[in-house]
N, C-alpha and C positions, 0 to 999 in steps of 0.2 A: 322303387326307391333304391339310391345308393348312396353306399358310402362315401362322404367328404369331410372337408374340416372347417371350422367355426373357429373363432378367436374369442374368448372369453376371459377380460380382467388381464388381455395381452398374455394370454397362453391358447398354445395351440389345443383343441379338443375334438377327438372323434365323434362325427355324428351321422345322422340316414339323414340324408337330404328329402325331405316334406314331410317329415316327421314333426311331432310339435317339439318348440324348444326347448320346453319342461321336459319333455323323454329325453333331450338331450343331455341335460341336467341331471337328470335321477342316474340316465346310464353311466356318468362320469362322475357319479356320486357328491354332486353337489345340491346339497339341501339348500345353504344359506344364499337367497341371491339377494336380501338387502337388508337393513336393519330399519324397523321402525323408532318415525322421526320423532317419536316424545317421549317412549322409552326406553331408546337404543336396543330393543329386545331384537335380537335374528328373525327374519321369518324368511317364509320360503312355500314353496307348493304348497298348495293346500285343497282348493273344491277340485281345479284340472276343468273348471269348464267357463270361466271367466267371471265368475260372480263377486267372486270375492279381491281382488286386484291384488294378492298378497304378492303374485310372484312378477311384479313390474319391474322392468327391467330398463336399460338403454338400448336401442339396436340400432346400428349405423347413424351412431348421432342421433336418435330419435326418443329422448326418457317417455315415459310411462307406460312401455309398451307392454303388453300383458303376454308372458312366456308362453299360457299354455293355451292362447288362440293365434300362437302363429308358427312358421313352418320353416323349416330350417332351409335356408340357400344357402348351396356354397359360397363360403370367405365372407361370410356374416360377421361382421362386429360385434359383441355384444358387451357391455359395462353393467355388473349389477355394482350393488352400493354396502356390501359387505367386505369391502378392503376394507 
């Protein structure tokens, strides 16, 4: 694995490229990646093994995509939905 960089919410962020993108997240101390849709609550990681969909995300144009079954490529897009 090595080092590269990911875009997240149009910021640049260090990450291990094949690492999951939740460790990407946790490492750049981002908990919140969206807010839930009926009571604006923040959520964010949470089981780390895809059960619970809490940490969906957008990647390269693609929404629902679940952070911590996928693996970080370099110059990754990603949009969560906690702007």
């Amino acid at each position: 694995m090595s080092a590269t960089q990911i875009t997240v919410d149009g910021e640049a962020v260090d990450a291990t490229a094949g690492s999951s993108l939740t460790a990407a997240f946790v490492a750049a101390r981002r908990w919140r990646l969206r807010d839930n849709p009926v009571s604006g609550e923040p959520r964010g990681p949470f089981c780390g093994m895809g059960v619970c969909f809490e940490c969906e995300v957008t990647v390269d144009g693609r929404p629902g995509v679940r952070a911590c079954l996928t693996r970080v490529v370099p110059g990754m897009t990603v949009e969560t939905g906690s702007r």
